[in-house]
LOZA-479613 format. One record per residue (C-alpha): residue in three letters; x, y, z. Coordinates in steps of 0.5 Angstrom, whole numbers, padded with zeros to 4 digits, always signed. Example, Ala and Ser with C-alpha at 12.3 -4.5 7.8 and 13.67 -1.06 7.14 Angstrom:
REM residues 2
ALA+0025-0009+0016
SER+0027-0002+0014
This chain:
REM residues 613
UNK+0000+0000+0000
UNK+0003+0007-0001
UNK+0005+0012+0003
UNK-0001+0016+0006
UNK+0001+0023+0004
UNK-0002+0030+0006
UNK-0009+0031+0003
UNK-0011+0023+0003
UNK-0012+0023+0011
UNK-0014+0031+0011
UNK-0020+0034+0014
UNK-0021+0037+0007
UNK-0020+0032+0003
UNK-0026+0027+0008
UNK-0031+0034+0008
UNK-0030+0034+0001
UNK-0031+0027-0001
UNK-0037+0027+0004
UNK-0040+0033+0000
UNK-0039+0030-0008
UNK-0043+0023-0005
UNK-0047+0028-0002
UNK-0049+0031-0007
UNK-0049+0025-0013
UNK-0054+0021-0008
UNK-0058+0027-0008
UNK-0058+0028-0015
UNK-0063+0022-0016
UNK-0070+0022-0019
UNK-0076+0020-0014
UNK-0075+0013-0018
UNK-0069+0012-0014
UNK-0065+0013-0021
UNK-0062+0019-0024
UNK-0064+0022-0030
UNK-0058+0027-0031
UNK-0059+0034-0035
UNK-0056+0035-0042
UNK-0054+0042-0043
UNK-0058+0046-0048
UNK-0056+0046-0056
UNK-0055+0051-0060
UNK-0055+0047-0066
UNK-0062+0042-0063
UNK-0066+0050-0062
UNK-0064+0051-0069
UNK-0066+0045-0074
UNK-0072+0045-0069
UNK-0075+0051-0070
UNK-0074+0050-0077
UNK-0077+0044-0078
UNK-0084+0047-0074
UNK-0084+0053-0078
UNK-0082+0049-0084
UNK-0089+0044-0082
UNK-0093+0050-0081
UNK-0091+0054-0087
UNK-0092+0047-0091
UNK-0100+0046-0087
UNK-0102+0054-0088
UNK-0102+0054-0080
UNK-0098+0058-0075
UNK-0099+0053-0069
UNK-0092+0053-0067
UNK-0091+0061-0068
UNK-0090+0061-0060
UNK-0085+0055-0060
UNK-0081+0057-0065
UNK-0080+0065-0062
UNK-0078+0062-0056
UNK-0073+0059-0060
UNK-0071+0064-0064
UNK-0070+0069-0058
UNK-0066+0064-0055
UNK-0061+0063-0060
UNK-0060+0070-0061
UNK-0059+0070-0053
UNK-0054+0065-0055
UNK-0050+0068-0060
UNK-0042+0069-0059
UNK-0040+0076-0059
UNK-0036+0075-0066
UNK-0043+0072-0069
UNK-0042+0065-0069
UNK-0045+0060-0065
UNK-0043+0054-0061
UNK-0045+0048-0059
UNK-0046+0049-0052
UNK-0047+0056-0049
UNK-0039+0053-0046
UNK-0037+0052-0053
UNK-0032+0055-0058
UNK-0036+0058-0065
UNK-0036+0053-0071
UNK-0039+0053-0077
UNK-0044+0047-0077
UNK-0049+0050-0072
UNK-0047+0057-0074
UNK-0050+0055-0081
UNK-0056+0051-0077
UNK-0058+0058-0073
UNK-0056+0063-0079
UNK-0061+0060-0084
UNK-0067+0058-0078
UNK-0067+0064-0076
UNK-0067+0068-0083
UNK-0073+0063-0084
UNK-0076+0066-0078
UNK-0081+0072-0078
UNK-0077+0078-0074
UNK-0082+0082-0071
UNK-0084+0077-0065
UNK-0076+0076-0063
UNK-0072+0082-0061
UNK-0066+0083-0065
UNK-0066+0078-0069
UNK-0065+0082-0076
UNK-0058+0084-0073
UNK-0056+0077-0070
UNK-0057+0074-0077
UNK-0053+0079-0081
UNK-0047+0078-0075
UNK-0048+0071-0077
UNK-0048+0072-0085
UNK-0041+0076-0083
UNK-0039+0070-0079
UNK-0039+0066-0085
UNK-0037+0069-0090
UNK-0031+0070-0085
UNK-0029+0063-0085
UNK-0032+0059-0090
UNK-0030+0065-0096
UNK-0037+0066-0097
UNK-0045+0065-0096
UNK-0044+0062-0104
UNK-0047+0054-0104
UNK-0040+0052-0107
UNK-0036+0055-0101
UNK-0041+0052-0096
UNK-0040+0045-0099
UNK-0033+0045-0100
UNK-0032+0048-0093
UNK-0037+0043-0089
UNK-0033+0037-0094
UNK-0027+0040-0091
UNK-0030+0038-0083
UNK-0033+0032-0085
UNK-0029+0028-0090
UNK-0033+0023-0094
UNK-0038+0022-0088
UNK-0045+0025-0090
UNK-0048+0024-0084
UNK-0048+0031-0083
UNK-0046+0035-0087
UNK-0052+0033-0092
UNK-0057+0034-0087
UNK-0054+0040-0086
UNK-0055+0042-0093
UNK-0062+0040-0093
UNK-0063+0045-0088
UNK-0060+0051-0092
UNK-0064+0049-0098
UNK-0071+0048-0094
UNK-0070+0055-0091
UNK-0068+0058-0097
UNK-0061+0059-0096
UNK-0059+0057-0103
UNK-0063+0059-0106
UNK-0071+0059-0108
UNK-0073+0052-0104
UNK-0078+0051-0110
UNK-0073+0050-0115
UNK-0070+0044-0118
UNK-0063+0047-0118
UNK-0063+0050-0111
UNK-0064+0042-0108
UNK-0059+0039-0114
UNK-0054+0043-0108
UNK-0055+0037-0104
UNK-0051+0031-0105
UNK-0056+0025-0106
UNK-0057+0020-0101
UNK-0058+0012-0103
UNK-0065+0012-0099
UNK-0066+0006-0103
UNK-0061+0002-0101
UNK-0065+0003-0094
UNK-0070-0003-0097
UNK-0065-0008-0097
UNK-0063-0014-0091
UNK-0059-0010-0086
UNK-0054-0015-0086
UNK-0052-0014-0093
UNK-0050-0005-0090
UNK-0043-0008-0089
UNK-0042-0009-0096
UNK-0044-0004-0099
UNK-0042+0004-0100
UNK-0046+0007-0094
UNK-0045+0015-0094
UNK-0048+0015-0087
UNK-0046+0011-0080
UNK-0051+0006-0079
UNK-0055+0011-0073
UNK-0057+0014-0078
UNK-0061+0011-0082
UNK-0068+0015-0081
UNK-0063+0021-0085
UNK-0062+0017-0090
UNK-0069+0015-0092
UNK-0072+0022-0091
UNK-0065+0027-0094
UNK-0065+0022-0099
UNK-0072+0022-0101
UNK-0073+0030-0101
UNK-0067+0031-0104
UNK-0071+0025-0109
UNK-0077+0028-0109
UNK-0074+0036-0111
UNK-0068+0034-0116
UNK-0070+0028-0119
UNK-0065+0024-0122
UNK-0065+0022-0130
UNK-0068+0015-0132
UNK-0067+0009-0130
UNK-0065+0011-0123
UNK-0070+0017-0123
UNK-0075+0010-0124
UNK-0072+0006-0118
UNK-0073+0010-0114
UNK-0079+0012-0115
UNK-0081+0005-0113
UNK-0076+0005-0108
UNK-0081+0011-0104
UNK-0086+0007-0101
UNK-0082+0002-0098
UNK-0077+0006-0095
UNK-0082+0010-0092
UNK-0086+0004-0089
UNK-0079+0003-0086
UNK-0079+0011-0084
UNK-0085+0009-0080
UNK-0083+0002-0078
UNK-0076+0005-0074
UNK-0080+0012-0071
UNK-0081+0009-0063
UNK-0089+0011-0060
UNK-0085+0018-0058
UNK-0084+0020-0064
UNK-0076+0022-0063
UNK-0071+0018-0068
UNK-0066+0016-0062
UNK-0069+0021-0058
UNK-0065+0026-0061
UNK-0068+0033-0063
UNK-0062+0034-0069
UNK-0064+0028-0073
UNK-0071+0027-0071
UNK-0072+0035-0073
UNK-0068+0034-0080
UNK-0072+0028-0081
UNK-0079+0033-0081
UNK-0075+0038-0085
UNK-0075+0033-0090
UNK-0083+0031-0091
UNK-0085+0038-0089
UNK-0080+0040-0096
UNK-0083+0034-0100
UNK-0091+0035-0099
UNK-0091+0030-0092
UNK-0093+0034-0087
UNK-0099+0032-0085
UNK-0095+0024-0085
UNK-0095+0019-0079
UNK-0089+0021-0079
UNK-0088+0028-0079
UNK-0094+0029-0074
UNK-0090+0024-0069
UNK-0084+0028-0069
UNK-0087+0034-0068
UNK-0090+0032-0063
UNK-0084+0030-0060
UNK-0080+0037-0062
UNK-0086+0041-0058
UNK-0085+0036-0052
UNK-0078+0036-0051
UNK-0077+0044-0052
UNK-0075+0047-0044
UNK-0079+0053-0041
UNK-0073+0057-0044
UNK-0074+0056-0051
UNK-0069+0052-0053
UNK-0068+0044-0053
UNK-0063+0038-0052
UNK-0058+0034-0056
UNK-0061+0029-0053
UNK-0068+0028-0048
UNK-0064+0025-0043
UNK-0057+0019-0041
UNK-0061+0016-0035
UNK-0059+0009-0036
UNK-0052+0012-0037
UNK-0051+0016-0031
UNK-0054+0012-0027
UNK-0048+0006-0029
UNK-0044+0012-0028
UNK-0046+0014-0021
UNK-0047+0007-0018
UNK-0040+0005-0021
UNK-0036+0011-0018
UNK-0040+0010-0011
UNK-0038+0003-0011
UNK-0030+0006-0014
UNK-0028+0004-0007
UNK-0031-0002-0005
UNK-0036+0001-0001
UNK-0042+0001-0004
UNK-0046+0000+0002
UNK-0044+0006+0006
UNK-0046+0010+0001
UNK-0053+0007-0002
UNK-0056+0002+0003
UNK-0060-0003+0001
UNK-0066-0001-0001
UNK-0063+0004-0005
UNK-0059-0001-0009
UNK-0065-0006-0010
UNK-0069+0000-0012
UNK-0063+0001-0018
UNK-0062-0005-0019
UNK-0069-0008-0021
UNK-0070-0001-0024
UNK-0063-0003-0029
UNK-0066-0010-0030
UNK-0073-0007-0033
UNK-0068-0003-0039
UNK-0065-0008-0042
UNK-0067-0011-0048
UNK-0071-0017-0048
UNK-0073-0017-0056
UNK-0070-0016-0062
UNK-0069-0008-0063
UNK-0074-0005-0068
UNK-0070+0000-0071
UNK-0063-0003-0072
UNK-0064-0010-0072
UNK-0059-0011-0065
UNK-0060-0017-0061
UNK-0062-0019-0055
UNK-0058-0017-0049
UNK-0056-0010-0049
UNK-0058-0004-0046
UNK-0059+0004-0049
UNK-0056+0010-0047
UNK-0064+0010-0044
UNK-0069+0009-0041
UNK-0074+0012-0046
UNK-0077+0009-0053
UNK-0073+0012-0058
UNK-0066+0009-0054
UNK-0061+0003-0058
UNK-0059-0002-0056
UNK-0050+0000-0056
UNK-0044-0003-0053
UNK-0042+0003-0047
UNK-0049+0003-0044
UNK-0049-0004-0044
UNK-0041-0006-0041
UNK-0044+0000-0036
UNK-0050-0003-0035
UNK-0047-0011-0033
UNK-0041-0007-0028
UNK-0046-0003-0025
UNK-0049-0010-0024
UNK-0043-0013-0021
UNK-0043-0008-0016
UNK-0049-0007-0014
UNK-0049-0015-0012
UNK-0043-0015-0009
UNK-0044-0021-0003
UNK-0051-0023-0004
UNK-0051-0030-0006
UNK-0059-0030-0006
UNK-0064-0032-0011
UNK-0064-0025-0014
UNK-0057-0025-0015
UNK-0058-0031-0021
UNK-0064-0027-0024
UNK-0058-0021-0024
UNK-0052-0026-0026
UNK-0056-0029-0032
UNK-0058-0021-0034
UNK-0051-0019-0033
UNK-0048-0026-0037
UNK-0053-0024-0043
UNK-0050-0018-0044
UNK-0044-0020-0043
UNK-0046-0025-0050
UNK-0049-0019-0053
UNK-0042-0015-0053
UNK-0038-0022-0056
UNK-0043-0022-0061
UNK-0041-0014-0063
UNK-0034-0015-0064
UNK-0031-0014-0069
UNK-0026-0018-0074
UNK-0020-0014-0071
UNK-0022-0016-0064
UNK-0025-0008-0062
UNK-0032-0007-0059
UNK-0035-0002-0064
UNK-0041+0002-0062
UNK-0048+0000-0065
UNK-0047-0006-0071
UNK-0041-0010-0073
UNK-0039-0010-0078
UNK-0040-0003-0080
UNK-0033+0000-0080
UNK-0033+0005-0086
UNK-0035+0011-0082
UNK-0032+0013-0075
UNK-0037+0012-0071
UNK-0038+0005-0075
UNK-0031+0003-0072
UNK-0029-0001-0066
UNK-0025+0005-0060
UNK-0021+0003-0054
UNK-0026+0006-0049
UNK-0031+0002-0051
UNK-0027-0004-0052
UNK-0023-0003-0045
UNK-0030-0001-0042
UNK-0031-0009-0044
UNK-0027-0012-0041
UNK-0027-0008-0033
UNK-0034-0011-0035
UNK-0033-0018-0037
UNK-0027-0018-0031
UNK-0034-0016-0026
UNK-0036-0022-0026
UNK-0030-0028-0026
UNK-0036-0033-0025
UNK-0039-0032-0031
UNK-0032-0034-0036
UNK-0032-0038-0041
UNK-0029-0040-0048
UNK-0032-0036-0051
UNK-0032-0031-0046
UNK-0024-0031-0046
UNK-0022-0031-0053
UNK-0026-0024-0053
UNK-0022-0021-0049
UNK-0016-0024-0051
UNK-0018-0021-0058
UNK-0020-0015-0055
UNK-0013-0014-0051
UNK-0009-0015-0057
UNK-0014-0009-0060
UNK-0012-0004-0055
UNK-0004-0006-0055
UNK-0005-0005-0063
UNK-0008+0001-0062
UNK-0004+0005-0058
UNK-0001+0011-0060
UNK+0007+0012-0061
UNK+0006+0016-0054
UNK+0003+0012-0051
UNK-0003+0014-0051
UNK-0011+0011-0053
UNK-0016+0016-0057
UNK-0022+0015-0055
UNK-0029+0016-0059
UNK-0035+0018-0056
UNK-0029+0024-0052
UNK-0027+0029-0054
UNK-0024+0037-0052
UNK-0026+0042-0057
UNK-0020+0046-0056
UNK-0014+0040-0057
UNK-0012+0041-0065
UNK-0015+0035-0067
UNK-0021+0036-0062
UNK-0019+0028-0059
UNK-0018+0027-0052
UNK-0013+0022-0051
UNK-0014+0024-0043
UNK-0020+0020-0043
UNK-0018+0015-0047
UNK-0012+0013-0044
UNK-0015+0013-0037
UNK-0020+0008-0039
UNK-0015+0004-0042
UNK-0011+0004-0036
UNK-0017+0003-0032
UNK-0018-0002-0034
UNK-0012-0006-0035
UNK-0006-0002-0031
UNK-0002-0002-0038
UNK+0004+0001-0035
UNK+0006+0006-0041
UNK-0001+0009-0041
UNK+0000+0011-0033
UNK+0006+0013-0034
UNK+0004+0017-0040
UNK-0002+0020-0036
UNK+0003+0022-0030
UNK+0006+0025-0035
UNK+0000+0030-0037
UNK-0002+0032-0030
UNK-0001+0039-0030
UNK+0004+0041-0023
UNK-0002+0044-0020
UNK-0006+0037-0021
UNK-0010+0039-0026
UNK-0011+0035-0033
UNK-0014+0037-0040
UNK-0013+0034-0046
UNK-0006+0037-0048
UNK-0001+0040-0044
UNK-0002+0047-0046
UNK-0009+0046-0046
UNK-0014+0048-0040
UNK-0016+0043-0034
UNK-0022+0041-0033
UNK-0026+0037-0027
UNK-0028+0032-0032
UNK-0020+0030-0035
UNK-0017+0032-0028
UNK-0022+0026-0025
UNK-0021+0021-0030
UNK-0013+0021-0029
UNK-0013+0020-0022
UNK-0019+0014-0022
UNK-0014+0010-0027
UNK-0008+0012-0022
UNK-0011+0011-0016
UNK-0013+0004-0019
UNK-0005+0004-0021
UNK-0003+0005-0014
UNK-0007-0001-0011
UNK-0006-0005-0016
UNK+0000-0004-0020
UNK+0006-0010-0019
UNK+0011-0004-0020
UNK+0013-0002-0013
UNK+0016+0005-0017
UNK+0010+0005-0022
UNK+0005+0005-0016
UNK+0009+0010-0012
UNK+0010+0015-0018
UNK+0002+0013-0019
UNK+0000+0015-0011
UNK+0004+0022-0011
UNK+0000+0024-0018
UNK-0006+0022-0014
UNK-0004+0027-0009
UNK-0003+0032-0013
UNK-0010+0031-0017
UNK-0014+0031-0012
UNK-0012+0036-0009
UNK-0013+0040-0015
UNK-0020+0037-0015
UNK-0022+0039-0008
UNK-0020+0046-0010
UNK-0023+0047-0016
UNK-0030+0044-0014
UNK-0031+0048-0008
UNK-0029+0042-0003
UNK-0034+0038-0007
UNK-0039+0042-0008
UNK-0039+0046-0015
UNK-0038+0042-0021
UNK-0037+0046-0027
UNK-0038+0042-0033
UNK-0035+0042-0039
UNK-0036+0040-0047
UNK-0033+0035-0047
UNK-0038+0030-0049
UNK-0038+0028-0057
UNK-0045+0026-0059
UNK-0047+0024-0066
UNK-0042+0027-0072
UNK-0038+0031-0068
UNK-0043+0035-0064
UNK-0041+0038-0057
UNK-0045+0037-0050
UNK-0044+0037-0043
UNK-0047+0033-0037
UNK-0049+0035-0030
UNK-0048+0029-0027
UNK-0041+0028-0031
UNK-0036+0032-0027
UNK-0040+0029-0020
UNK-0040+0022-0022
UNK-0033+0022-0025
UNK-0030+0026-0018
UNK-0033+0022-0013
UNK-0030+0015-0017
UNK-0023+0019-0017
UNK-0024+0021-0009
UNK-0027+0013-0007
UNK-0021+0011-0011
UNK-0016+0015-0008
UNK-0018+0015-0001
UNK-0018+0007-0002
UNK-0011+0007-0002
UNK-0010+0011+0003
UNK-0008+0007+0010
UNK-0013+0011+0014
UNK-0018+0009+0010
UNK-0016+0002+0007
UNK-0020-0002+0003
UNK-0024-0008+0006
């Protein structure tokens, strides 16, 4: 065990760990679960407020004029003093959610939403600054310049310009032969065969694919005979628009793409379909009292993994969370895993969603959180609900070996799809696998082992020159390559004490404690916390004595720097570091919480005046 050294048995250090737990437990919902809140989104407010303007332009009704100028008032309120617009209201300006805010908020009617006029024009000037000009062309280039061959969202992004009227007259062919045709068509085909063919979005985003790729069909239409495929295409694929949509009416309960998905009916004449009327629906419902609205509606099954497994960092769950508390938890987990085949992307059964709501999918992060949280929130019960846990925990495990991939990594959604980034197997995911599959030593088998194995080799492939590990769900928006190594490699020494990557996160920390993303980056609470967690771990565990020394001394300065920068454990600032769906920023409440109360669990468990049991 290492040398207790000055902050661990500190009253400071004990006040401010009482707090953070404090204030995690508090964080629960009436359900006993937590819920979360994801920060508000520029870029979600914008394709909302277009798509309902577009919907009541289209039915010759004002319905959602109130909606829409709460919206609008929003963004301006949002807007960056240089005239562009961020992600979050933390986040930096870029030209993706600046070009949504611009052309909805020139589609708006000025005279309801003071200052509208201005905001627009300081965001034209914004664009012409940085992608050339407003011209298409320009746009085009400057987007294909962020997202490569990747058309999830830059296509998207295209059609909401065009609906809007940004390039030029919507009731023109030209203006919609702008945007690049999707292959909606291939949408009709056995979801086994996507792997095989050229697929120019990542599979999450199957509803875009459809509903761009028909509006875009329906506007500018190809030349015969392709113009008569999919003419015949049409009606299949929007049966299968309809079959995907959950009864919430939000594709994956995200406002973007369920937005764009209604901006494209309301432009092609379906306004008044199954669909658009289910989507609207489900906009008008998820916007806040504040006129804006989420990326996402909410990461509860997320979060609450996230938050049993940092109270359960140190070993004692139990103090934390008593017994009613984690049945109420685990009976909760249990109800959200699923059970059947998912409607949507065809997933097997035995995975968990990111939540608790109809429009989640079943992926592998949620699903290794969801089977650790499990683990922990068993830990010693031997009676007969630990077998119905085991075997819940023992189909998820199943369920992840289904998804990995040739090379032995564990991607997100669907095997196989490995074209596009977010289609690709990622060593968080894949390291956060295997603290799962370790979590439950009992349930080890053949099949089991050789996963793990695979996914070993993965990681020692993947390990950057440095040391280092990138993650893909993680980010820092200020790093030069908007990657967040930090995380990353915390996840993977987490998970498997790899020597080099302690040493290379040691190597990261600030002299104050404090850990961003690069070495010249600014700290924040959520990459400080990662850090010290996986080196907390590192210091127990590790086989190094000098590894584990230099490991506890590291810990010491980073918690240090945590008590400090949350106020002893009571405010938690938090940071965009969160990449959602095609490089889209968020922030999380609970994320600096959670992740600083697993960091001061996992610190004070090394500390001899507070040793494990």
């Amino acid at each position: 065990m290492p040398h207790a050294s000055s902050i661990l048995p500190s009253e400071a250090f004990a006040a401010a760990r009482r707090a953070a737990v404090e204030r995690l437990l508090a964080a629960r919902n009436p359900a006993g679960h937590w819920t979360g809140r994801l920060t508000s989104s520029a870029l979600s407010t914008a394709t909302a407020i277009a798509a309902l303007r577009l919907v009541d332009r289209a039915l010759g009704a004002d319905v959602h004029a109130a909606r829409i100028a709460g919206g609008a008032t929003w963004l301006v309120a949002s807007q960056l003093a240089d005239g562009s617009w961020g992600d979050t209201p933390a986040s930096r300006g870029n030209l993706s959610t600046t070009l949504l805010a611009w052309a909805a908020l020139a589609d708006t009617a000025h005279g309801n939403v003071p200052g509208l006029s201005a905001a627009v024009a300081r965001g034209a000037d914004w664009i012409d600054r940085t992608a050339g000009s407003r011209d298409p062309a320009a746009i085009a280039r400057s987007l294909a310049g962020i997202y490569g061959r990747d058309r999830t969202f830059s296509v998207p992004i295209l059609t909401h310009l065009a609906a809007c009227g940004r390039l030029g007259d919507p009731a023109r062919p030209d203006t919609w032969r702008r945007v690049p045709q999707l292959p909606f068509e291939l949408a009709g085909l056995p979801r086994s065969w996507f792997q095989y063919v050229d697929m120019q979005v990542v599979s999450y985003a199957l509803p875009a694919l459809i509903a761009i790729g028909l509006v875009r069909h329906t506007r500018a239409p190809a030349a015969w005979p392709l113009r008569l495929i999919r003419d015949l295409a049409r009606p299949a694929t929007l049966r299968t628009l309809a079959a995907i949509q959950p009864h919430t009416g939000g594709y994956l309960e995200a406002t973007p793409l369920t937005s764009f998905v209604t901006t494209s009916l309301a432009s092609m004449g379906l306004a008044a379909h199954a669909v658009a009327t289910r989507a609207v629906e489900f906009l008008a419902a998820s916007q806040r009292p504040d006129g804006s609205w989420p990326i996402d509606t909410n990461l509860a099954t997320w979060v609450t993994t996230l938050s049993v497994t940092a109270l359960a960092a140190g070993g004692r769950l139990a103090d934390h969370l008593d017994a009613g508390g984690r049945a109420a938890v685990r009976d909760w987990l249990l109800a959200q895993q699923w059970r059947d085949v998912h409607p949507a992307t065809g997933a097997s059964p035995g995975g968990w969603a990111w939540t608790d709501l109809a429009g989640g999918v079943p992926d592998a992060d949620d699903t290794s959180g969801a089977v650790l949280a499990l683990a922990a929130l068993q830990a010693g019960d031997r009676g007969p609900q630990r077998t119905d846990v085991a075997r819940a925990a023992t189909a998820g495990l199943d369920w992840l070996v289904g998804l990995a991939n040739r090379d032995g990594g564990i991607p997100t959604f669907c095997r196989g799809w490995g074209r596009l980034p977010f289609d690709t197997s990622c060593p968080d995911i894949t390291a956060h696998f295997l603290r799962a599959a370790a979590a439950w030593p009992e349930a080890r088998t053949p099949r089991r082992d050789h996963a793990a194995r695979a996914a070993r080799r993965y990681l020692a492939r993947t390990r950057k020159p440095d040391s280092s590990w990138c993650p893909l769900w993680f980010g820092d928006e200020r790093h030069p390559a908007q990657e967040n190594p930090v995380y990353g490699t915390a996840k993977v020494v987490l998970s498997t004490l790899d020597a080099d990557g302690a040493d290379w996160l040691i190597g990261a920390m600030h002299a104050d404690g404090g850990v961003g993303a690069a070495a010249d980056l600014p700290p924040s609470i959520e990459e400080t916390a990662v850090t010290v967690e996986a080196l907390a771990r590192v210091a127990a565990e590790s086989a190094d004595a000098g590894l584990r020394s230099r490991a506890a001394a590291a810990v010491e300065t980073g918690v240090g720097w945590l008590v400090e920068h949350t106020a002893g454990g009571i405010r938690f600032d938090a940071a965009p570091i969160g990449l959602y769906f095609a490089k889209l920023w968020y922030a999380e409440d609970l994320y600096p919480l959670a992740f600083t109360v697993a960091a001061f669990e996992r610190a004070a468990a090394i500390s001899q005046h507070d040793p494990r049991p």
